[in-house]
C-alpha positions as MATLAB code, in Angstrom:
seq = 'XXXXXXXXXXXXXXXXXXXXXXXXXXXXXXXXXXXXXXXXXXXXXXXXXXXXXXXXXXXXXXXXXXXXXXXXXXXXXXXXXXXXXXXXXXXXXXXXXXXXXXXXXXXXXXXXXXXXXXXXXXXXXXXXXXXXXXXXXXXXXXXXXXXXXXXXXXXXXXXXXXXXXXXXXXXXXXXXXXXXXXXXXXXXXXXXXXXXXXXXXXXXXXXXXXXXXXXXXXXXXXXXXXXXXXXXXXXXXXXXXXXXXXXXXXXXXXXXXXXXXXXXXXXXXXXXXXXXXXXX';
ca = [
      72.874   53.145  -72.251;
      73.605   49.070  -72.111;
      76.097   47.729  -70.258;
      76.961   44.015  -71.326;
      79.958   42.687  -68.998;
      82.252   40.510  -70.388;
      82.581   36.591  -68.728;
      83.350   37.488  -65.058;
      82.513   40.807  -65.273;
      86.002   41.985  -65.688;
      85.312   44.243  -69.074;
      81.955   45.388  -71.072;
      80.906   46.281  -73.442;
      78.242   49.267  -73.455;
      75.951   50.319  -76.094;
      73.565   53.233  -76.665;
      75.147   56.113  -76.589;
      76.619   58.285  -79.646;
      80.190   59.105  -78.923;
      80.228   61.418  -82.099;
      77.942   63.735  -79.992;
      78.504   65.607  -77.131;
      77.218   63.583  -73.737;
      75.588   64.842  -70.865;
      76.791   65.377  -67.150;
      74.650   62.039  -66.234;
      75.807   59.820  -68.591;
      80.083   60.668  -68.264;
      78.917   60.051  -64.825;
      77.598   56.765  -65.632;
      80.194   56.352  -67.184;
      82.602   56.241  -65.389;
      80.508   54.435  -62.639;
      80.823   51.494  -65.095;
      84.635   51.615  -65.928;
      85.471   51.487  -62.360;
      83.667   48.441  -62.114;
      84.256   46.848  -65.277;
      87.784   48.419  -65.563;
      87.698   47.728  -69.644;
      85.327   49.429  -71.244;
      84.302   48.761  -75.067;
      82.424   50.908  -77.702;
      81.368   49.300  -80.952;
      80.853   51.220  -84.107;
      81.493   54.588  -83.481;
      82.944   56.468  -86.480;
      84.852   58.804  -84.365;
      86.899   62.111  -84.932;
      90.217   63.064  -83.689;
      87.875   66.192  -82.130;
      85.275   63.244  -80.831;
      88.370   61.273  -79.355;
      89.980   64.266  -77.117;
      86.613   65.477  -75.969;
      85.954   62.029  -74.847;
      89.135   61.660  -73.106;
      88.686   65.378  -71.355;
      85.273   63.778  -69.700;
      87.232   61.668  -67.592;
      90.439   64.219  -66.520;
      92.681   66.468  -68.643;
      94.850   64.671  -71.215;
      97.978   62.422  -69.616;
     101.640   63.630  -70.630;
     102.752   61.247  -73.616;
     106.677   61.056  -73.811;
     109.049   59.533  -76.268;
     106.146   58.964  -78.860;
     105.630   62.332  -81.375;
     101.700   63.408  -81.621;
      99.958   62.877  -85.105;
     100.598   66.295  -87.047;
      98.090   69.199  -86.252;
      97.781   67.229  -82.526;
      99.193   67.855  -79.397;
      97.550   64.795  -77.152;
      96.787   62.187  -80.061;
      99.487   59.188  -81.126;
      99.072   57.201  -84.257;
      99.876   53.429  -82.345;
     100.364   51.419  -86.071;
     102.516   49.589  -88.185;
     102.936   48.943  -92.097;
     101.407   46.095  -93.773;
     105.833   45.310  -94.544;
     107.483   46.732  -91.518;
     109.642   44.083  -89.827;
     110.326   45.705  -86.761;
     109.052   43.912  -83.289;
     105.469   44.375  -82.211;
     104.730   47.931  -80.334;
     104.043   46.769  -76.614;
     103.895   43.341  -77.004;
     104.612   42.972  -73.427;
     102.841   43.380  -70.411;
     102.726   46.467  -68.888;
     100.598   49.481  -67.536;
     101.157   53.114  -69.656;
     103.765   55.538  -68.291;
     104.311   54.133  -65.139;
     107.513   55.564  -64.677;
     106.198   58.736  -64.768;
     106.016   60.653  -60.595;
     101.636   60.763  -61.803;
     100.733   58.372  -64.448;
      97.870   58.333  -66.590;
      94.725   57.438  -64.501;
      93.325   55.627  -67.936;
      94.329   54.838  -71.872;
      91.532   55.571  -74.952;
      92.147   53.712  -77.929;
      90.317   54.330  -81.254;
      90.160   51.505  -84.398;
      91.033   53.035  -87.346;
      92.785   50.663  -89.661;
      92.493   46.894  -88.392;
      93.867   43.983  -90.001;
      91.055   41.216  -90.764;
      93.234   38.789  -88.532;
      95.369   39.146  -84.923;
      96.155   42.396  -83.302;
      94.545   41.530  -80.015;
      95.139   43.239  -77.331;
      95.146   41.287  -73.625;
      94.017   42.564  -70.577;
      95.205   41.015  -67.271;
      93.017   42.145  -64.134;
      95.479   43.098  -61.271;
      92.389   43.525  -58.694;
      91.835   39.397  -59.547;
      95.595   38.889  -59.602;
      95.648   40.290  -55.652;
      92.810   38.969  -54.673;
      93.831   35.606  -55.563;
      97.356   35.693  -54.570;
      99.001   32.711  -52.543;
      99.950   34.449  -48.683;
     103.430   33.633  -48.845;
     103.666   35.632  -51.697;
     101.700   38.616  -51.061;
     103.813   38.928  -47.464;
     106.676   39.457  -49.583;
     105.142   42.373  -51.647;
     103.174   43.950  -48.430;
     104.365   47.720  -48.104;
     106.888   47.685  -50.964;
     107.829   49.820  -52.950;
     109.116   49.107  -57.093;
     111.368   50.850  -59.122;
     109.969   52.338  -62.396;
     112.069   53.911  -65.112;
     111.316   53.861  -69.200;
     115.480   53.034  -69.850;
     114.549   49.768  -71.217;
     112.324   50.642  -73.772;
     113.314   54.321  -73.869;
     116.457   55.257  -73.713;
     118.249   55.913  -77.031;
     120.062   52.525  -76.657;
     116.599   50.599  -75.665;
     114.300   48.778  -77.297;
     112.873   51.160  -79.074;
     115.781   53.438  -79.456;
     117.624   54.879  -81.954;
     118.437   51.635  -84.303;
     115.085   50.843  -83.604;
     113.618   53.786  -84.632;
     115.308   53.308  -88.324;
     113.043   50.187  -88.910;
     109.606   51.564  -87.558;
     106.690   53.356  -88.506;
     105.945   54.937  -85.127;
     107.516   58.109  -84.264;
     109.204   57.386  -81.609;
     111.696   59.401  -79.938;
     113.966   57.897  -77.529;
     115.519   60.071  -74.980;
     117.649   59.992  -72.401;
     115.045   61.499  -70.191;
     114.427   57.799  -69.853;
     116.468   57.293  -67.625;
     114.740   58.607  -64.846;
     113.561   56.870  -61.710;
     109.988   57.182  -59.678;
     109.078   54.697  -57.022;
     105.780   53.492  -56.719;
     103.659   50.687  -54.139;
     103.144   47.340  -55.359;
     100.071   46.701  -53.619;
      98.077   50.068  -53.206;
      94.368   51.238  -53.134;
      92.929   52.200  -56.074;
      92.389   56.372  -55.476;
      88.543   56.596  -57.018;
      87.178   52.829  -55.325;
      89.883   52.263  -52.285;
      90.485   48.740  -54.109;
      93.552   47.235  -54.002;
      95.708   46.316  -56.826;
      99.097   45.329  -58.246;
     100.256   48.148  -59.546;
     103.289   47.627  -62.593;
     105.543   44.417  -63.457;
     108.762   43.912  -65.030;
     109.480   46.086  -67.640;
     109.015   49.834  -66.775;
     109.761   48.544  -63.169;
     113.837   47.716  -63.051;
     114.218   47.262  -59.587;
     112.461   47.104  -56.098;
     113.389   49.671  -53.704;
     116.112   48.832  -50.544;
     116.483   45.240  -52.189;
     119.767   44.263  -54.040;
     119.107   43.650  -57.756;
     119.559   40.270  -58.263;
     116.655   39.588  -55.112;
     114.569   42.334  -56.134;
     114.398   40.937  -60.006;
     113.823   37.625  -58.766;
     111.251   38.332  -56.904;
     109.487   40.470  -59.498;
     109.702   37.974  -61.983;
     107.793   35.664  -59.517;
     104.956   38.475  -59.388;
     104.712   38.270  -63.072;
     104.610   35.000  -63.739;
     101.736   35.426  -60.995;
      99.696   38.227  -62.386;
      99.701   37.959  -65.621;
      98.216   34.090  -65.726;
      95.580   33.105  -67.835;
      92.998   33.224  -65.486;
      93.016   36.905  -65.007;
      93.286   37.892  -68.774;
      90.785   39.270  -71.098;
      91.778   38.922  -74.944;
      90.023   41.658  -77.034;
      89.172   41.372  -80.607;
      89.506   44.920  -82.467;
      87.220   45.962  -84.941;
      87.321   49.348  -86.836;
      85.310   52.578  -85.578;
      86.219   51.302  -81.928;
      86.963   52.870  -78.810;
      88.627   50.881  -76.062;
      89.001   52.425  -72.726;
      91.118   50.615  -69.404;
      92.045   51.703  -66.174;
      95.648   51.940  -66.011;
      95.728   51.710  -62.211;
      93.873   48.033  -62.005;
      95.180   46.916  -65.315;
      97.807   45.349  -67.634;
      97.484   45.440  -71.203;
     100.277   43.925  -73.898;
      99.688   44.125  -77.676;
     100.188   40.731  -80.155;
     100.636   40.143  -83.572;
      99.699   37.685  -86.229;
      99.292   40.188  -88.805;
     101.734   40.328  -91.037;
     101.520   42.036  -93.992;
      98.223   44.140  -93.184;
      98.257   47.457  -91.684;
      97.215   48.443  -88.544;
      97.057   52.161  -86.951;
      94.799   52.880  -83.783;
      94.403   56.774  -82.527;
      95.487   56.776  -78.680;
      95.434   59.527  -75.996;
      95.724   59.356  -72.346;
      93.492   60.734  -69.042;
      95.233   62.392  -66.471;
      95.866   61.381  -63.294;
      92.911   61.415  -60.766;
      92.954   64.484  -58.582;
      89.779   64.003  -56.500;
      87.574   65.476  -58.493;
];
């Protein structure tokens, strides 16, 4: 196995294994060694299965609970994440944000396989949240010390959000908006990372709608400060898709947003999720 980081380390690419193929105890364990550290983790030209793609995820943890987005047909733990080469409807996720965080045990990591990819845009950016931390201004970071945000999928989820029922009239995805959406969990800003003890940002506007014991109008105010702070330039890594990849991130140390610039190609990427961490 080679392991080429990306500038700064944050990302890599690896090489030399066979993800087609069954892999041993040592090398998941190397594994995941290397997407700890890298927290992006890239695999070129791999003409994966849907059976290859879920026994891949199950290396890392048991497959993450998907809501509000059907499985592809004959899957339970597989979503088709595409559009039509003449759908109008706004770009899937093109916003910052980490998967399911408004769930009470989110998904500890994301897999995403190429399957069809436009031969322009489509990128998908990565914004480092252990950098964003690290580098934070004091005065700031005070403010977020010991805090806790709100998280709830209303916005996008809820049959009158984004993505809800008009939406769903204009779009290829199956989505299926729900007024289980609605729900609330409360998570830390700033917590340790539960496999390296790392710190992090954890969430931003979006699936967070509030910060906890703080009246809205200072709580959003204050969270759109943190995002215009974590999701600068500096901390972002822009991948290129290619077909027959896998991309795997670390939800917990990671944003991700999608882009377009593709109009009138097709795109459709195979996506599951990995389970919590439970310390083992």
């Amino acid at each position: 196995m080679k392991v080429i980081p990306k500038s700064g380390g944050f990302g890599a690419v690896v090489t030399g294994i066979d993800l087609t193929r069954p892999l041993t105890n040592q090398q998941v364990s190397d594994l995941r060694a290397v997407w700890l550290e890298h927290q992006v983790l890239i695999f070129p030209d791999h003409a994966m299965s849907d059976d290859d793609l879920e026994r891949f995820t199950l290396y890392f943890a048991g497959f993450g609970d998907d809501p509000f987005i059907a499985p592809i047909k004959g899957r339970d733990h597989i979503i088709a994440v595409q559009r039509a080469a003449d759908e109008t409807a706004p770009i899937f996720a093109e916003n910052w944000h980490t998967d399911w965080s408004f769930q009470e045990k989110p998904p500890a990591g994301t897999c995403l396989f190429g399957v069809t990819i436009p031969p322009h845009g489509g990128d998908t950016l990565f914004a480092n949240q252990h950098w964003a931390l690290e580098r934070m201004p004091d005065e700031l970071r005070q403010k977020l010390e010991g805090v806790d945000a709100i998280h709830s999928a209303r916005v996008p989820y809820a049959p009158g959000g984004v993505y809800g029922e008009q939406d769903a009239k204009h779009r290829s995805m199956d989505i299926r908006a729900s007024n289980d959406a609605m729900v609330e969990q409360r998570h830390p800003i700033i917590r340790a990372h539960p496999e390296t003890g790392r710190d992090a940002i954890y969430g931003c506007i979006g699936y967070v709608t509030g910060i906890a014991d703080m009246d809205q109008a200072t709580g959003m105010a204050l969270l759109a400060e943190l995002y215009a702070w974590q999701t600068r330039e500096e901390f972002q890594y822009r991948h290129k898709w290619q077909e027959n990849m896998l991309v795997m991130w670390d939800n917990r140390s990671v944003l991700h947003m999608a882009t377009g610039g593709y109009d009138g190609f097709a795109r459709k990427l195979h996506r599951t999720t990995i389970a919590a961490w439970d310390g083992h």
